[in-house]
TIBA-560588 format. One record per residue (C-alpha): x, y, z; residue number from 1. Coordinates in Angstrom, 1 decimal. Layout:
BEGIN
X	Y	Z	NUM
...
END
This chain:
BEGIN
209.1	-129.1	172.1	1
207.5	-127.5	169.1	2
205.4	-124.3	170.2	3
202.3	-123.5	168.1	4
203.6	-119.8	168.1	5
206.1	-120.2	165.2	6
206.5	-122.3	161.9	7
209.9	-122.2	160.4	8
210.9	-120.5	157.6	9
208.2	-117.5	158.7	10
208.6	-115.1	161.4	11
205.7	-113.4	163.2	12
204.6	-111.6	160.4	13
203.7	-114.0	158.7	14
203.0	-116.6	160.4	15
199.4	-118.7	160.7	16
200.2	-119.4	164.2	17
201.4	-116.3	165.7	18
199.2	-115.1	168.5	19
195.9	-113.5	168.3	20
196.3	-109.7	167.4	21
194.2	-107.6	164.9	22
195.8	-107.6	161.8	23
194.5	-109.6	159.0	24
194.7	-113.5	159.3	25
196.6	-115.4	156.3	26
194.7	-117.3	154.4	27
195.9	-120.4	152.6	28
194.2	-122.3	149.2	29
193.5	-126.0	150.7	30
195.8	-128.3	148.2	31
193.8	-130.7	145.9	32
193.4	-134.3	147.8	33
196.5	-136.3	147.1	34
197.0	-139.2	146.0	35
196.6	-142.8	148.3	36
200.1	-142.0	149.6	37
199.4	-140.1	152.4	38
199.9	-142.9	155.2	39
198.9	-142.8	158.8	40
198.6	-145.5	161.6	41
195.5	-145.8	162.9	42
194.2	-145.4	167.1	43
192.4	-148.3	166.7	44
194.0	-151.2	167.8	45
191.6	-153.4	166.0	46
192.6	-155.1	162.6	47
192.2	-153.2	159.3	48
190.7	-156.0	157.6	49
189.4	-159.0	158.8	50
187.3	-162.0	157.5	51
183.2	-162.0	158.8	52
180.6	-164.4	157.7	53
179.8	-163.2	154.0	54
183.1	-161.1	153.2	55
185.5	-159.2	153.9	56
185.5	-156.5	156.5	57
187.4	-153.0	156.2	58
188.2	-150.2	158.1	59
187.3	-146.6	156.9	60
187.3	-143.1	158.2	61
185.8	-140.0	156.4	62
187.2	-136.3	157.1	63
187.7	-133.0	156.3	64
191.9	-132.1	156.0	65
193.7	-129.2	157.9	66
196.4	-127.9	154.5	67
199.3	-126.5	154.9	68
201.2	-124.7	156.7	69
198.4	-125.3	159.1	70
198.1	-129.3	159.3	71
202.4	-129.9	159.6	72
202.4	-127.0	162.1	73
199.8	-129.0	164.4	74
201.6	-132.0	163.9	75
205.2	-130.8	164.9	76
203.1	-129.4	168.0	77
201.9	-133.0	168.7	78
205.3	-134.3	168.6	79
206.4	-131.7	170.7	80
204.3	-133.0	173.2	81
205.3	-136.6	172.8	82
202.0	-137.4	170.9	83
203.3	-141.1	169.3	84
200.4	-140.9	166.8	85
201.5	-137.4	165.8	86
203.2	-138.0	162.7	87
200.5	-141.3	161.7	88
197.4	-139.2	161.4	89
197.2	-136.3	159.1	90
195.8	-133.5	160.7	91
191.8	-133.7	159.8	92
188.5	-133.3	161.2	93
186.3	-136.2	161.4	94
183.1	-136.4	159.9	95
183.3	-140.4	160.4	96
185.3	-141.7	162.6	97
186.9	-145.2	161.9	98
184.2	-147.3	160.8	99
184.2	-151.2	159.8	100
182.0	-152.1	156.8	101
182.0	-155.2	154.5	102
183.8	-154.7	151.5	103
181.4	-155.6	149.3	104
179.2	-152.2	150.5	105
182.0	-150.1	149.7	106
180.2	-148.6	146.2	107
177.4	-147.7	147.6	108
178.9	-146.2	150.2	109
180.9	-144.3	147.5	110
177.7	-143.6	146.1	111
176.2	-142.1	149.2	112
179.2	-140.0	149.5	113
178.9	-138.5	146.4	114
175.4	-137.9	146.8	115
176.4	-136.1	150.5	116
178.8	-133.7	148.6	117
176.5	-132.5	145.6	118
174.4	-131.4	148.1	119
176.7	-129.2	150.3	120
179.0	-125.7	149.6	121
182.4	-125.0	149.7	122
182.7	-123.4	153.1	123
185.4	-120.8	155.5	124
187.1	-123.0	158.2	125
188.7	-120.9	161.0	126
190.4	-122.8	163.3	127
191.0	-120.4	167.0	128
191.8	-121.4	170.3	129
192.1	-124.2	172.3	130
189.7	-126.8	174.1	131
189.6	-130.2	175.7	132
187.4	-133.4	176.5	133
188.4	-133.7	179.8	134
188.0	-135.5	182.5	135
185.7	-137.9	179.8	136
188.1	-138.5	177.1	137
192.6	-137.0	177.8	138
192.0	-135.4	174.8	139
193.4	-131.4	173.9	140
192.3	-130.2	170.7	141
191.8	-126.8	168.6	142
188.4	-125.7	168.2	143
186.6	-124.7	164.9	144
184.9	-121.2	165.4	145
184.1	-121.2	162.2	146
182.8	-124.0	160.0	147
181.5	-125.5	163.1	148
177.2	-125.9	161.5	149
178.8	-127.2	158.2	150
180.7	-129.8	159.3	151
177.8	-130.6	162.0	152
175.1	-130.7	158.8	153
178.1	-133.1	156.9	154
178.8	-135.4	159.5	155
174.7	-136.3	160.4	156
174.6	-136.8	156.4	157
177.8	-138.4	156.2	158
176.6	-140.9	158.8	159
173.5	-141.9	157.2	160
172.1	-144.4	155.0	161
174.9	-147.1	154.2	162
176.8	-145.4	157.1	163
174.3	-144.9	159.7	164
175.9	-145.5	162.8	165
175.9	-144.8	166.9	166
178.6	-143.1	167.9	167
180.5	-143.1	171.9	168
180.3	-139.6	172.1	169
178.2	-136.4	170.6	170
179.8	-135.4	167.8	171
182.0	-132.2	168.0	172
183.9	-130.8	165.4	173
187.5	-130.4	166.4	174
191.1	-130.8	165.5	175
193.6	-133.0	167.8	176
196.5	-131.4	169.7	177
197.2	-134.1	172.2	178
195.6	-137.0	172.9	179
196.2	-139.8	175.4	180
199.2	-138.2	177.8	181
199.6	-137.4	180.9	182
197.6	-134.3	182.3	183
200.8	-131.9	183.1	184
201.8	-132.5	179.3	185
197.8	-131.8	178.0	186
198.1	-128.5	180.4	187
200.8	-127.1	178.2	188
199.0	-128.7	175.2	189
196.2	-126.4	175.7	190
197.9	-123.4	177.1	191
200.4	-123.4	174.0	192
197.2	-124.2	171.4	193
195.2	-120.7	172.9	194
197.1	-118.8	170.5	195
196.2	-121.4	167.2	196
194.7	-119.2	164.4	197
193.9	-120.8	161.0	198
191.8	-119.7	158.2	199
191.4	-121.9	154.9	200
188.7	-122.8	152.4	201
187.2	-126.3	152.7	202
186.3	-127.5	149.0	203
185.1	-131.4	149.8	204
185.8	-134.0	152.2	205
187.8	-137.6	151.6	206
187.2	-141.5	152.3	207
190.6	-142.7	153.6	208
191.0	-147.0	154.3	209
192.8	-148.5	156.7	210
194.7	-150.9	155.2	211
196.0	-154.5	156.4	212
199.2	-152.9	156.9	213
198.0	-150.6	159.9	214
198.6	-147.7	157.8	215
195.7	-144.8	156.5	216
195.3	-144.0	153.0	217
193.0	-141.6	151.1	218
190.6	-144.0	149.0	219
188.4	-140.7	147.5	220
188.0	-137.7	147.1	221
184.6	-135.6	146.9	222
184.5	-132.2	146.3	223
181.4	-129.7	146.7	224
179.1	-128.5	144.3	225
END
């Protein structure tokens, strides 16, 4: 199992995930928004795309990603733990979560998006600690200390207009660690993720689609004013 106390290739020094101390925090340059090559699987088990009376129907998701070292280091941690989505979801915080809408509303939902990001700032994401949704949801996740009011203000704009939207639960910003196993494996989850420690800029968000082929891929990208 991957701990979240090391990353290869770094030793304690200088490692993002070394345990709390007092010594400055690295800080990493988020990496532009790649290309639509970044692939995931979906939770859902709902189809991608689908045919409704007057179109087409897709999938999308909107989010805020966790660069590197930061987002493979989480991932090797959900692997570790036997996660089976851990290497088909980039590591990300939602703003939207997966979110079917006929195709045909897709540019003026790029519109809206657009319009959601020339009105916010780039922002300081620290990512600290460890929390958890249970017994609601087996979820184990690490929790944004800071960043937590920007991406609560993004998300309720996000999820307006063309993408207004109830959601199951309250949103809370967080980052997934372990999610659907068994509760002695999301005990070490969240014992290991106490120690998580991440510090990045967040320049925009991205619109990723789920396409017919059960995999994720970044559609656009928005960056901040």
């Amino acid at each position: 199992m991957t701990p979240l106390t090391s990353l290869p290739g770094g030793g304690d020094g200088d490692s993002p995930l070394a345990s709390e101390r007092s010594d400055p925090v690295p800080t990493v340059v988020a990496p532009a928004f790649p290309p639509a090559s970044v692939a995931g699987r979906s939770s859902l088990s709902a189809p991608a795309c689908s045919s409704a009376r007057g179109g087409e129907v897709v999938t999308i998701g909107v989010s805020v990603s966790v660069p590197e070292p930061y987002g493979s280091a989480i991932q090797d941690a959900r692997a570790g733990h036997g996660d089976p989505l851990a290497r088909s979801i980039p590591t990300h915080v939602t703003l939207l979560p997966p979110t079917e809408v006929p195709a045909e509303a897709l540019p003026k939902i790029e519109e809206h998006l657009a319009a959601v990001a020339a009105g916010h700032r780039p922002f300081r994401m620290v990512l600290r600690g460890s929390g958890s949704f249970r017994p609601v949801s087996p979820v184990v996740f690490v929790r944004v200390e800071e960043g937590e009011r920007e991406c609560r203000l993004l998300e309720a704009d996000v999820r307006s207009g063309p993408l207004a939207r109830e959601l199951a639960f309250p949103y809370h910003p967080h980052v997934t660690v372990a999610h659907g196993l068994g509760d002695d494996v999301l005990d070490q989850a969240h014992e290991q993720a106490r120690s998580f420690h991440a510090v990045f800029p967040v320049p925009g968000f991205s619109l990723s689609r789920f396409d017919r082929d059960e995999v994720w891929r970044p559609w656009r990208a928005y960056t901040f004013s």
